[in-house]
N, CA, C and O atoms as a GROMACS GRO file, in nm:
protein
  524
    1UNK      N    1  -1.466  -8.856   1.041
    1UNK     CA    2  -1.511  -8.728   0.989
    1UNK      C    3  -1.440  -8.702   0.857
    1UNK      O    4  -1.318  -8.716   0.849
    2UNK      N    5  -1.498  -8.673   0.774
    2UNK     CA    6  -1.451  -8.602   0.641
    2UNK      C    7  -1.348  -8.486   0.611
    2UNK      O    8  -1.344  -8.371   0.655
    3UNK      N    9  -1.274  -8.543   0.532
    3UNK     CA   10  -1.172  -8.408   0.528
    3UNK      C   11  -1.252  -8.239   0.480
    3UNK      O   12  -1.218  -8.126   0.512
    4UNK      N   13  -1.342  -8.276   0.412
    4UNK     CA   14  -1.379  -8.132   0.415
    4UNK      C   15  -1.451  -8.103   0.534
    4UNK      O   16  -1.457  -7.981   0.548
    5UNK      N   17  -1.511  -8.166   0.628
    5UNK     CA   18  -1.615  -8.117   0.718
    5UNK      C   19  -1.486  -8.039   0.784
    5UNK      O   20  -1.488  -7.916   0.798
    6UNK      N   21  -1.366  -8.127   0.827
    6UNK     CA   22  -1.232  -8.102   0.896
    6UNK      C   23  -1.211  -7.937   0.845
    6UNK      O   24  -1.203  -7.841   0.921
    7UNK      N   25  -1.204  -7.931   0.666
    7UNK     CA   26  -1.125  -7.824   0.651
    7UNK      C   27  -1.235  -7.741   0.665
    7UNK      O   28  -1.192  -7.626   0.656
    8UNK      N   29  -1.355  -7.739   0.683
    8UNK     CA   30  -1.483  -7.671   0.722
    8UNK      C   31  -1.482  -7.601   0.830
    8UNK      O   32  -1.521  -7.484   0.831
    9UNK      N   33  -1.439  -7.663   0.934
    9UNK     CA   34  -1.399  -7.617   1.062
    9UNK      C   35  -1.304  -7.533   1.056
    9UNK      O   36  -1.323  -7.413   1.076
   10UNK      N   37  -1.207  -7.577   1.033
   10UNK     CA   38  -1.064  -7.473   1.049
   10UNK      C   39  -1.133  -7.309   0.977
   10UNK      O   40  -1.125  -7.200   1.034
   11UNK      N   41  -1.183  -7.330   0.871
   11UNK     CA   42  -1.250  -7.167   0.789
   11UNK      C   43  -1.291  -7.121   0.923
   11UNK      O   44  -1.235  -7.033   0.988
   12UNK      N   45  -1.398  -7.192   0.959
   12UNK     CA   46  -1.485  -7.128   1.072
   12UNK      C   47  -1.417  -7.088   1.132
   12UNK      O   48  -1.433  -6.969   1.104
   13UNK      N   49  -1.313  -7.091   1.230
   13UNK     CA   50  -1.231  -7.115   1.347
   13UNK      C   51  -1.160  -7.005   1.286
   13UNK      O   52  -1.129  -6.932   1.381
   14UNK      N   53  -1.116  -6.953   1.179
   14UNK     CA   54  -0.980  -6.876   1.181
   14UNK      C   55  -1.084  -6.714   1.084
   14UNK      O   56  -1.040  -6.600   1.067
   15UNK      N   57  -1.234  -6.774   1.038
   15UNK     CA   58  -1.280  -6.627   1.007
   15UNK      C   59  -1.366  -6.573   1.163
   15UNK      O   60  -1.408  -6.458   1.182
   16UNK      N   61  -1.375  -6.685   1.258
   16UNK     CA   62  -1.445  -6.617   1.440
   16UNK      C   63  -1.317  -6.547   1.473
   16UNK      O   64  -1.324  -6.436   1.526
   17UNK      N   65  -1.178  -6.613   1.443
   17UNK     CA   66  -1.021  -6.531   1.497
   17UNK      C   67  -1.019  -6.377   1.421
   17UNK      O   68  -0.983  -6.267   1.462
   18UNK      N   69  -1.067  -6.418   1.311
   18UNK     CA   70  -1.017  -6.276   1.246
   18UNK      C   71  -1.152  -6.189   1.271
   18UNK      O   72  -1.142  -6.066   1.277
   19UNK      N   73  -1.271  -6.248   1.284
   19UNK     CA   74  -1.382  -6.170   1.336
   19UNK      C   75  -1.350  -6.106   1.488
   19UNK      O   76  -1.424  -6.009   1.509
   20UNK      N   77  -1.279  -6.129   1.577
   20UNK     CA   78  -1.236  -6.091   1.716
   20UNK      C   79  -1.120  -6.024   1.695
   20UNK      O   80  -1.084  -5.950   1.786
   21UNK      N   81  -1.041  -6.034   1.579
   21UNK     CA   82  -0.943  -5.982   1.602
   21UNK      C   83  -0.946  -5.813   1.530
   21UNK      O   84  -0.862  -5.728   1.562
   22UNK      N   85  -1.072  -5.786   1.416
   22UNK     CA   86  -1.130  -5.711   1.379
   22UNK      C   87  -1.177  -5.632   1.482
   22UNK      O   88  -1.119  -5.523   1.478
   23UNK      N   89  -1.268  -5.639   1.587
   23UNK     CA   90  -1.326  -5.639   1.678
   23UNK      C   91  -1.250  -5.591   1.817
   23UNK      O   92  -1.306  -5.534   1.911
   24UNK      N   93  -1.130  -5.622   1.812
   24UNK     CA   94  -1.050  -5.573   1.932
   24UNK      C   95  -0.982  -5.454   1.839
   24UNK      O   96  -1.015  -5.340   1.872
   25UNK      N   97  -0.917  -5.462   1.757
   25UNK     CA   98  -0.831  -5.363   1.682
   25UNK      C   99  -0.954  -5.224   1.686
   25UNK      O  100  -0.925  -5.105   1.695
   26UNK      N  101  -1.052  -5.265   1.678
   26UNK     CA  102  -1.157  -5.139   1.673
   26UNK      C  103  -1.207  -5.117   1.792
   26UNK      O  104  -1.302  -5.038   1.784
   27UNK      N  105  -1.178  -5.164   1.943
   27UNK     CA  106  -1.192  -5.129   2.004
   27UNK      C  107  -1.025  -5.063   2.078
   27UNK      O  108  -1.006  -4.961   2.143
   28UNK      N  109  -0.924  -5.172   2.032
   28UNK     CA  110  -0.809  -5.028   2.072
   28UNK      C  111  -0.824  -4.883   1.979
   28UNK      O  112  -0.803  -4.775   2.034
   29UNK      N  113  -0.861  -4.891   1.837
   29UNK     CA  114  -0.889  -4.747   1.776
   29UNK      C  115  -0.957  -4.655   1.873
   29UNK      O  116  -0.919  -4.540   1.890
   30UNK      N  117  -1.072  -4.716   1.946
   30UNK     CA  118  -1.152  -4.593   2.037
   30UNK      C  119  -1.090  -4.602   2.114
   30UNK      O  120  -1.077  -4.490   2.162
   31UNK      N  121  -1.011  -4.699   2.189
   31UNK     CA  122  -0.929  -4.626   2.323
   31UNK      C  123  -0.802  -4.533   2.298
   31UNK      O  124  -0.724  -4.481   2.378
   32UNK      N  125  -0.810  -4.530   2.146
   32UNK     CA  126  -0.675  -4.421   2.093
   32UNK      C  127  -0.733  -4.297   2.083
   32UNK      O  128  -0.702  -4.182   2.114
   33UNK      N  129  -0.821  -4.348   2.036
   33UNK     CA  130  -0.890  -4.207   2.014
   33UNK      C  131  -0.937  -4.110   2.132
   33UNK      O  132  -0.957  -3.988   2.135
   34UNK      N  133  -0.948  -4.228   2.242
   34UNK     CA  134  -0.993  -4.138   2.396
   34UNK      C  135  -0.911  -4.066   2.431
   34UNK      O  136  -0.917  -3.958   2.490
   35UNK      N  137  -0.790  -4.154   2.378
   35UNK     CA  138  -0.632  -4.049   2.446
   35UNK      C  139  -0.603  -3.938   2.337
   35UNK      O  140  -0.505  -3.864   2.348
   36UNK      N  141  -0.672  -3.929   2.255
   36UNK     CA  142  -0.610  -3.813   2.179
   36UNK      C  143  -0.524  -3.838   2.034
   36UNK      O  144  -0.493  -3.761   1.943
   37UNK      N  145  -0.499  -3.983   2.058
   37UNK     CA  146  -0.519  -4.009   1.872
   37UNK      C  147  -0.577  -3.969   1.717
   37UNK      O  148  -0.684  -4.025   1.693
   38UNK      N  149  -0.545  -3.914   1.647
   38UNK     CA  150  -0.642  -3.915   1.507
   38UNK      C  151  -0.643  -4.075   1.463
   38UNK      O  152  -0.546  -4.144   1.494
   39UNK      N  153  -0.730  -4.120   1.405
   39UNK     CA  154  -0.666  -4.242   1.332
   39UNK      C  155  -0.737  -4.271   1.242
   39UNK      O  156  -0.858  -4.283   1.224
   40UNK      N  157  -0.583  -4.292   1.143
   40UNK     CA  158  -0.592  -4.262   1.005
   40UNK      C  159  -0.576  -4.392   0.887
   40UNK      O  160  -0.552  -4.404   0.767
   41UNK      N  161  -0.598  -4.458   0.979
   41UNK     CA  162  -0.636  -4.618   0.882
   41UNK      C  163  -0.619  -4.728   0.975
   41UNK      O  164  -0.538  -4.718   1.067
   42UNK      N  165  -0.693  -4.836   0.957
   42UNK     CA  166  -0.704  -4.980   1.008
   42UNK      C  167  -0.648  -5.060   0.925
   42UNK      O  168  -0.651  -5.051   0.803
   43UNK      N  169  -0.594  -5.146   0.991
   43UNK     CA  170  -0.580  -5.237   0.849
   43UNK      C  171  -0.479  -5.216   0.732
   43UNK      O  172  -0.530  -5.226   0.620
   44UNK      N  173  -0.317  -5.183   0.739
   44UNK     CA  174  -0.323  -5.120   0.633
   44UNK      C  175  -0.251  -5.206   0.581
   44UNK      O  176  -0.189  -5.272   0.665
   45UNK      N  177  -0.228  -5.241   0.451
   45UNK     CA  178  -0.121  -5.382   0.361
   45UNK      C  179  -0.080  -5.338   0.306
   45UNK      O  180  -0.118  -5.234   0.254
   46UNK      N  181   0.066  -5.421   0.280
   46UNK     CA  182   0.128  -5.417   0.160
   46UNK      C  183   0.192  -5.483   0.176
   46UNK      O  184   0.213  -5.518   0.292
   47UNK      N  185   0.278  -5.551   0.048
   47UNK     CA  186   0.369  -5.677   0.022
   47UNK      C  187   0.427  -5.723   0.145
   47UNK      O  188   0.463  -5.839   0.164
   48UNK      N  189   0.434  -5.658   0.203
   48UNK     CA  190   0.565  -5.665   0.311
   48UNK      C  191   0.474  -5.734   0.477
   48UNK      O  192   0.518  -5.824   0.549
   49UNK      N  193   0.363  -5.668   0.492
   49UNK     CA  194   0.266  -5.771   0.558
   49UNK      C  195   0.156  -5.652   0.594
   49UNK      O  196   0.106  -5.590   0.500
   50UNK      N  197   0.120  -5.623   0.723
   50UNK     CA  198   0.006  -5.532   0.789
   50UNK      C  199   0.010  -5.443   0.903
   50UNK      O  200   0.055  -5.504   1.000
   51UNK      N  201  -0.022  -5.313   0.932
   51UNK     CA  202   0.009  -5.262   1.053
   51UNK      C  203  -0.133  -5.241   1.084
   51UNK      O  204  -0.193  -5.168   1.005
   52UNK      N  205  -0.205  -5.294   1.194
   52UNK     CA  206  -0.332  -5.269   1.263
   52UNK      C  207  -0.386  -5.124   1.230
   52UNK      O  208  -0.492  -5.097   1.174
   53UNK      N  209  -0.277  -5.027   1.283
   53UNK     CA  210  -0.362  -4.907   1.260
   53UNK      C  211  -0.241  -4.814   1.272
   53UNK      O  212  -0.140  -4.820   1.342
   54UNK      N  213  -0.289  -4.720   1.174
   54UNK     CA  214  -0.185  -4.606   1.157
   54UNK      C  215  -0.273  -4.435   1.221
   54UNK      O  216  -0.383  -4.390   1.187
   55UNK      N  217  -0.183  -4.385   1.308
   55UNK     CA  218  -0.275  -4.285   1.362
   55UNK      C  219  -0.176  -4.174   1.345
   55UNK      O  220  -0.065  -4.192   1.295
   56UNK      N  221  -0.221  -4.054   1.390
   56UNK     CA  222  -0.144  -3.939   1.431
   56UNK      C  223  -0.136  -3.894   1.581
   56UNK      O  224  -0.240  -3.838   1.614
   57UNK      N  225  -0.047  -3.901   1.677
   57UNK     CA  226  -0.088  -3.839   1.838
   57UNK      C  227   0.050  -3.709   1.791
   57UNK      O  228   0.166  -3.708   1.749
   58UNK      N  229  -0.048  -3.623   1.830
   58UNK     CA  230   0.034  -3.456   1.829
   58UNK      C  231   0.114  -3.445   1.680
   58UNK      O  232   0.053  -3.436   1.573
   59UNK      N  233   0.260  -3.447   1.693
   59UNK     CA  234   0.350  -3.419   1.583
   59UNK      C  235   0.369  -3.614   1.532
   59UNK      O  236   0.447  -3.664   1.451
   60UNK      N  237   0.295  -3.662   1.592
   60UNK     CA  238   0.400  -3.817   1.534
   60UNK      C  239   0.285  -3.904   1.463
   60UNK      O  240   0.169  -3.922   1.501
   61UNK      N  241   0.360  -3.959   1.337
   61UNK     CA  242   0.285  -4.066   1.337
   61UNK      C  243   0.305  -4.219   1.362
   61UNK      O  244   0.413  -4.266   1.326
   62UNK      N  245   0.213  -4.303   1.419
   62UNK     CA  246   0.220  -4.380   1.506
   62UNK      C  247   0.163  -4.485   1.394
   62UNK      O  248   0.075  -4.477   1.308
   63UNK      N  249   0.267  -4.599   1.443
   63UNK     CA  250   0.230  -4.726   1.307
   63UNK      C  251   0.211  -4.810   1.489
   63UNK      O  252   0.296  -4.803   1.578
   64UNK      N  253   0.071  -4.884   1.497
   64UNK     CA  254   0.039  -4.947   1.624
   64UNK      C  255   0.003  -5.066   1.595
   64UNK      O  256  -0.075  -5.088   1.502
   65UNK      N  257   0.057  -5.168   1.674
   65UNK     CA  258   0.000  -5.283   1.654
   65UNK      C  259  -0.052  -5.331   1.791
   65UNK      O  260  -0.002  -5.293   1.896
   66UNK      N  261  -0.186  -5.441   1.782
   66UNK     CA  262  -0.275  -5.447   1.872
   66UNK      C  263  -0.262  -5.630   1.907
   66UNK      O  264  -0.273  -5.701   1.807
   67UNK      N  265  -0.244  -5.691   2.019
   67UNK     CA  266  -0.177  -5.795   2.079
   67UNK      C  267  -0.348  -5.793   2.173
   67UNK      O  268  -0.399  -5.696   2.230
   68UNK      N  269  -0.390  -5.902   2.162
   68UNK     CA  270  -0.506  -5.937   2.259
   68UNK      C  271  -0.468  -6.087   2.297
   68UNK      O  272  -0.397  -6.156   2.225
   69UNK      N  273  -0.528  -6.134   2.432
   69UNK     CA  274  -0.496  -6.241   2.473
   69UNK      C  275  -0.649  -6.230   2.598
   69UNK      O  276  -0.668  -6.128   2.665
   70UNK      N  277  -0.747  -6.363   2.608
   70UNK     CA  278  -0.787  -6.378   2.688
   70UNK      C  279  -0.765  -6.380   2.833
   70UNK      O  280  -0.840  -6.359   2.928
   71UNK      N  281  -0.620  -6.413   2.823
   71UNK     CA  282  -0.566  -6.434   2.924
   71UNK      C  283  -0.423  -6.454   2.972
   71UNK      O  284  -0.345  -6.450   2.876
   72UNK      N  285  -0.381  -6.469   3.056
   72UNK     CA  286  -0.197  -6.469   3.001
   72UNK      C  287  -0.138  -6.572   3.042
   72UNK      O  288  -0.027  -6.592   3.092
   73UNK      N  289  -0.262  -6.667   3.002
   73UNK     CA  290  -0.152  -6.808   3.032
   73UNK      C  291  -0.107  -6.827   2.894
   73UNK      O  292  -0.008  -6.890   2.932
   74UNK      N  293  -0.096  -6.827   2.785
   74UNK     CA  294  -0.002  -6.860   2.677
   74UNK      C  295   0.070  -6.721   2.647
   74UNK      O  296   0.071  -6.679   2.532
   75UNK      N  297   0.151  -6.627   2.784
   75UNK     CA  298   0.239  -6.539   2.786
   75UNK      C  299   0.147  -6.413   2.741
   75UNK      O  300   0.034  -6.442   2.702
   76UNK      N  301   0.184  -6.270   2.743
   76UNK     CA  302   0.102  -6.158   2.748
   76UNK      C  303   0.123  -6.101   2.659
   76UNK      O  304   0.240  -6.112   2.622
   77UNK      N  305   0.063  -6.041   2.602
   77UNK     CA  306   0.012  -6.025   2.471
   77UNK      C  307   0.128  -5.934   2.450
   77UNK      O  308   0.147  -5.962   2.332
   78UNK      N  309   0.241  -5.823   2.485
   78UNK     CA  310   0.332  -5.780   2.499
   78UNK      C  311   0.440  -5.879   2.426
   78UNK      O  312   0.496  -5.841   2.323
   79UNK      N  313   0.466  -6.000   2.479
   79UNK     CA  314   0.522  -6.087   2.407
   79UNK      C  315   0.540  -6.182   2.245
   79UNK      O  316   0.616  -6.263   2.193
   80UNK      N  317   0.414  -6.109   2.216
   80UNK     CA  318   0.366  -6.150   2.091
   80UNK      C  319   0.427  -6.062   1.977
   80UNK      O  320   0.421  -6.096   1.859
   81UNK      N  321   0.495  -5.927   2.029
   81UNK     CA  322   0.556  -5.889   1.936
   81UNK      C  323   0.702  -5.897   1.926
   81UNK      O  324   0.772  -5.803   1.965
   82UNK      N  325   0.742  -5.982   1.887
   82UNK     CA  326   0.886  -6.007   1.897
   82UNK      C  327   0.950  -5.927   1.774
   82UNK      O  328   0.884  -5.842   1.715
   83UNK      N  329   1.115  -5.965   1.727
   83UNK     CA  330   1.175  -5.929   1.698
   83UNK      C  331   1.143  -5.957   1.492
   83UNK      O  332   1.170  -5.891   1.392
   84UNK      N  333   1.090  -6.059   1.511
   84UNK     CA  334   1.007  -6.097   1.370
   84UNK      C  335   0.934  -5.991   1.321
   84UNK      O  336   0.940  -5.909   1.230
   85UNK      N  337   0.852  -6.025   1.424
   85UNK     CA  338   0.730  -5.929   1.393
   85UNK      C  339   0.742  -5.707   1.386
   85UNK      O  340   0.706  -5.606   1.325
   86UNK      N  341   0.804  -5.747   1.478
   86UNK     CA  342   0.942  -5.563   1.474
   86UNK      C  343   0.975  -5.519   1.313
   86UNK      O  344   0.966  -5.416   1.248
   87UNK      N  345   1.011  -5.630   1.293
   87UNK     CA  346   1.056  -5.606   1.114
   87UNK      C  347   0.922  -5.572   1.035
   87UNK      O  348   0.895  -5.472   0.970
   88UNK      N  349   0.828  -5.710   1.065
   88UNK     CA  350   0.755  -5.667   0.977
   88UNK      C  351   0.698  -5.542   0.993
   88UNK      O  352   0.697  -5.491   0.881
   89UNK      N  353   0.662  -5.483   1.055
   89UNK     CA  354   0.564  -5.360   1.144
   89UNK      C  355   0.662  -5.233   1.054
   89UNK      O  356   0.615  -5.138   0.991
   90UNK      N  357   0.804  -5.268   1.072
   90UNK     CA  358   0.893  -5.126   1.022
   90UNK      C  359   0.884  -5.137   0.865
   90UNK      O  360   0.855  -5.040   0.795
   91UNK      N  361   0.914  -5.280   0.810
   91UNK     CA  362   0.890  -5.260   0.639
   91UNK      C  363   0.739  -5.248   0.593
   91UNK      O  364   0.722  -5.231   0.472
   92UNK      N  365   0.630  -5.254   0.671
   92UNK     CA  366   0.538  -5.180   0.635
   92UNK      C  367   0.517  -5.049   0.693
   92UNK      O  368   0.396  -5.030   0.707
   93UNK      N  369   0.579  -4.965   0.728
   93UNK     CA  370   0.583  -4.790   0.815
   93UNK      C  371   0.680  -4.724   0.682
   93UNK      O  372   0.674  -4.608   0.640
   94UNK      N  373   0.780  -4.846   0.628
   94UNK     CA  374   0.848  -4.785   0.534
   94UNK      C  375   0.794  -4.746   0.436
   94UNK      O  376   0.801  -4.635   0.383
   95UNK      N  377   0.705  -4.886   0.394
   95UNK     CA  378   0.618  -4.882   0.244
   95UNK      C  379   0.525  -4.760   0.305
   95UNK      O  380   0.581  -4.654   0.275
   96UNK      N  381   0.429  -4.739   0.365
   96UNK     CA  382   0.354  -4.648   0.423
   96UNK      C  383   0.414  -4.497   0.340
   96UNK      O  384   0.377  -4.433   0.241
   97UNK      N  385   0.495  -4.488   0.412
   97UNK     CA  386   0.631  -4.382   0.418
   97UNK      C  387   0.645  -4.360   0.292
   97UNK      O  388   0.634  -4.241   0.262
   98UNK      N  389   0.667  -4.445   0.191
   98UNK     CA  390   0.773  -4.424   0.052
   98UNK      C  391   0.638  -4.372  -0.061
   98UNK      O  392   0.618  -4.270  -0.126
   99UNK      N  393   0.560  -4.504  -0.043
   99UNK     CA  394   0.367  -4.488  -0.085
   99UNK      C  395   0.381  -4.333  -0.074
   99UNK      O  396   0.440  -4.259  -0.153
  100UNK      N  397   0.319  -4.303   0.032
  100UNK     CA  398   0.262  -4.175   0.053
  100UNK      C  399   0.384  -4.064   0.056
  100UNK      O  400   0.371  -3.967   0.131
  101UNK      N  401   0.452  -4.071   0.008
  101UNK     CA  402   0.565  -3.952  -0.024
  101UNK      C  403   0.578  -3.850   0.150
  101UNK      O  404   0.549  -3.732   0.173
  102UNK      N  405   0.609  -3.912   0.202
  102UNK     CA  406   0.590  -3.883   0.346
  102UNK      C  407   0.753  -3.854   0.421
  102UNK      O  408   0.828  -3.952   0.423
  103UNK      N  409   0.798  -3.740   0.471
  103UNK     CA  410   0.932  -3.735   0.480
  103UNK      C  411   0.931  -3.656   0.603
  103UNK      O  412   0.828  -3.593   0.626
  104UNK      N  413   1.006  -3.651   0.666
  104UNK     CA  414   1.076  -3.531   0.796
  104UNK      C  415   0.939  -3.500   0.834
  104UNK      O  416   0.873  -3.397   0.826
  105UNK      N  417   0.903  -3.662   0.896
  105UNK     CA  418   0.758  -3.631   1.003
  105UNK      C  419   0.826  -3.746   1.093
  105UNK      O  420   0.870  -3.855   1.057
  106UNK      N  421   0.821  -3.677   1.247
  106UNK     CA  422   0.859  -3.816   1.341
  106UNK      C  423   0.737  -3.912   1.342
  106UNK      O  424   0.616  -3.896   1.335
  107UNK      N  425   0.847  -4.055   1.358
  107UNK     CA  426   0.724  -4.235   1.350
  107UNK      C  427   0.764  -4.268   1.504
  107UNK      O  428   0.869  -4.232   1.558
  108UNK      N  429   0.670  -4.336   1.555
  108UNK     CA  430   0.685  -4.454   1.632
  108UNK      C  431   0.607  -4.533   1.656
  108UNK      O  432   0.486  -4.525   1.636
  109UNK      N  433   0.688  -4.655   1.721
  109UNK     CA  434   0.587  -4.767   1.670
  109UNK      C  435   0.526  -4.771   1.871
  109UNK      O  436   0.592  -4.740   1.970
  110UNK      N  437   0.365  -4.826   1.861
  110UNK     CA  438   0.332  -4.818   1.938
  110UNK      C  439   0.302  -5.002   1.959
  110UNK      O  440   0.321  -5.085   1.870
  111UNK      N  441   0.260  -5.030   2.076
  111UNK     CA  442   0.168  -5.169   2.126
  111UNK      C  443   0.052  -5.185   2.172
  111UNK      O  444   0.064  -5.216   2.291
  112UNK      N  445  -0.041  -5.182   2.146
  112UNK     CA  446  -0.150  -5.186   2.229
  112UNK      C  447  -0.159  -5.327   2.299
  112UNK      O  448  -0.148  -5.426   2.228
  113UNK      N  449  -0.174  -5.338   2.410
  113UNK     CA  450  -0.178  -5.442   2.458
  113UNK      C  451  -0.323  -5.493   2.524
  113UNK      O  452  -0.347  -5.430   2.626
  114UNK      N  453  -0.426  -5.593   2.489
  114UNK     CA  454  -0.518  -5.590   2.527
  114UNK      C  455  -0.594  -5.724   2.610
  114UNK      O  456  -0.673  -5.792   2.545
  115UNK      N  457  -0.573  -5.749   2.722
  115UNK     CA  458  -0.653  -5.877   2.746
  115UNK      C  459  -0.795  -5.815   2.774
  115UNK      O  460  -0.843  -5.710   2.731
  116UNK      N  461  -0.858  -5.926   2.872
  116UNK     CA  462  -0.956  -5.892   2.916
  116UNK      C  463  -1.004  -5.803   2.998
  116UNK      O  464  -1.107  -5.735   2.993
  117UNK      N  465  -0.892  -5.810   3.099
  117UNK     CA  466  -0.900  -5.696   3.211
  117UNK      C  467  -0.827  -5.560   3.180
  117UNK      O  468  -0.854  -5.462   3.250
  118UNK      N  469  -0.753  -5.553   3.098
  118UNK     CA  470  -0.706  -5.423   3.039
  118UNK      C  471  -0.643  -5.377   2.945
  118UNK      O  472  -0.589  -5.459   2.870
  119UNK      N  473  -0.633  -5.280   2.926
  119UNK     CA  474  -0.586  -5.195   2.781
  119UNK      C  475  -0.456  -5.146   2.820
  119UNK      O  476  -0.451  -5.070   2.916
  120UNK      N  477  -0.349  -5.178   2.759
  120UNK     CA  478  -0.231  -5.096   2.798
  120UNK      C  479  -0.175  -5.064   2.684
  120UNK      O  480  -0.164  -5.156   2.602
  121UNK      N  481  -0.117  -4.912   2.642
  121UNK     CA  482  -0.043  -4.845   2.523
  121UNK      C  483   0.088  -4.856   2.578
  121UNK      O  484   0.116  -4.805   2.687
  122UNK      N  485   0.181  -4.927   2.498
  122UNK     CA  486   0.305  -4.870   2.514
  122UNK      C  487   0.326  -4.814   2.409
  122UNK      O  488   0.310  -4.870   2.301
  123UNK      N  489   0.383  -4.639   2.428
  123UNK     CA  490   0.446  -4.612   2.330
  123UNK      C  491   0.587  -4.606   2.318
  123UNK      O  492   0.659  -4.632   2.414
  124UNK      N  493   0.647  -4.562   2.162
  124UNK     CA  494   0.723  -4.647   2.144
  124UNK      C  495   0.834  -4.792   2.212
  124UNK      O  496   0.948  -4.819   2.249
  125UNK      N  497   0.711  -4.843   2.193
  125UNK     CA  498   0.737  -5.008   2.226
  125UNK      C  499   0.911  -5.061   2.156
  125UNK      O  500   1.003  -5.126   2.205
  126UNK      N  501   0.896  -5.010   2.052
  126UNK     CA  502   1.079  -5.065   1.985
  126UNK      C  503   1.106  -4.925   1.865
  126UNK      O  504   1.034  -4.830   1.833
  127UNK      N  505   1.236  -4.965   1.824
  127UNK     CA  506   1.277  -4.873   1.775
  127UNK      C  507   1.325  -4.920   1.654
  127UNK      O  508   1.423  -4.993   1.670
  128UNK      N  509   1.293  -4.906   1.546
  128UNK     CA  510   1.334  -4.937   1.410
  128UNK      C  511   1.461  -4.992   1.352
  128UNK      O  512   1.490  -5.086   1.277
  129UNK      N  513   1.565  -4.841   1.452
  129UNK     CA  514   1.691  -4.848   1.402
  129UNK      C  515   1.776  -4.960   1.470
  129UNK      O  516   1.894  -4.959   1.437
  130UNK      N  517   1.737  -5.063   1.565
  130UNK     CA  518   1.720  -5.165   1.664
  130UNK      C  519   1.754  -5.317   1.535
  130UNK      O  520   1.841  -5.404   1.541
  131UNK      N  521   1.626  -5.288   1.411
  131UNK     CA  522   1.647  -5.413   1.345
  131UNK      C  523   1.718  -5.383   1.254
  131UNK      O  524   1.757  -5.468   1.175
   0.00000   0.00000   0.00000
């Protein structure tokens, strides 16, 4: 097989990942929203990397990231946010934060956790002052 057919595949394979992974993140948005979430961006970037979705529940705003797994044999989607990924999630809540001139409003970071059989929110999943 040809190296481009090869690198042909991999495109496919990682824009169906990011097509599902689009696709779940917008379906934890409506299960945020069932609970009483505002939510106030998908998707959001900057240098520093991406937070799935930034919402408001009551007085807080909530920087959430969304963990899907078919299944939990390669560990549960809970596990996917490690101590790496903790950082990145807080230096983009910061940029968020500094961006939008945003001060003396409580954050926390949330998890959505999503396989097939269910939806689970942890909120605040970790704590900033932690990394």
């Amino acid at each position: 097989m040809s190296e481009n057919r090869k690198a042909g595949r991999r495109g496919s394979t990682e824009r169906n990942r990011r097509r599902l992974g689009a696709e779940k993140e917008q379906k934890a948005g409506k299960y945020l929203e069932d609970a009483g979430y505002e939510i106030l961006e998908y998707n959001y970037r900057c240098r520093a990397g991406e937070i799935d979705i930034v919402a408001k529940d009551g007085n807080y705003l909530v920087f959430c990231e969304v963990k899907y797994r078919s299944g939990t044999g390669s560990g549960h989607p809970l596990e996917a946010v490690d101590f790496r990924k903790q950082k990145i999630i807080s230096r983009c809540a910061l940029y968020y934060l500094t961006r939008g001139g945003i001060q003396d409003v409580p954050c926390r970071f949330d998890v959505v956790s999503m396989t097939d059989e269910e939806i689970l929110v942890v909120k605040n999943a970790f704590d900033s002052t932690d990394l």
